[in-house]
C-alpha positions, 0 to 999 in steps of 0.5 A: 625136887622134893614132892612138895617143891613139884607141887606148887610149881608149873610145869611146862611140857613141850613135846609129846608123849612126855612120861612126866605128864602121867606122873603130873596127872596122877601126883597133882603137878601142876602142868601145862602143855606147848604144843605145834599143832602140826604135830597132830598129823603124827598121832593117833586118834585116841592121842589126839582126843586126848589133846582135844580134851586138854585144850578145853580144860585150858592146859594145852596150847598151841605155838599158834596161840602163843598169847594165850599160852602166856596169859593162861602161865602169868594167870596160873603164877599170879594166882598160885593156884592150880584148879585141883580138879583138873586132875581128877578130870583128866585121870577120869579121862584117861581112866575111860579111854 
């Protein structure tokens, strides 16, 4: 996909630790992430800060909140438009820890 293709589509990442995540943090792909929350068992307290902090800024979802995972997706696509700033929070996020 061209740069600009990357950039006004979604992306749904639906398992952990993906590395296409960074590349969509600090390029500007718009994202959104479909998690189980059992899943949280497995990772480490600074990964899952960082989830906890993904889940307030309403890119991270559970299978548990599969409604509003689908609402957020068919708001994003009727919108075409990704809050930009998202990105600027989650690097500062990451940049912290």
């Amino acid at each position: 996909l061209s740069h600009s293709e990357k950039t006004s589509s979604l992306f749904i990442l639906d398992w952990p630790y993906h590395t296409f995540f960074f590349q969509a943090v600090y390029q500007a792909y718009p994202f959104i992430m479909f998690f189980k929350r059992e899943w949280k068992k497995y990772f480490t307290s600074k990964y899952i800060e960082l989830l906890d902090f993904l889940e307030k800024q309403s890119i991270l979802f559970y299978w548990d909140q599969q409604y509003d995972f689908f609402e957020r997706v068919k708001y994003l696509s009727e919108n075409y438009t990704y809050p930009s700033l998202i990105f600027l929070k989650v690097r500062r996020f990451l940049e912290q820890k």
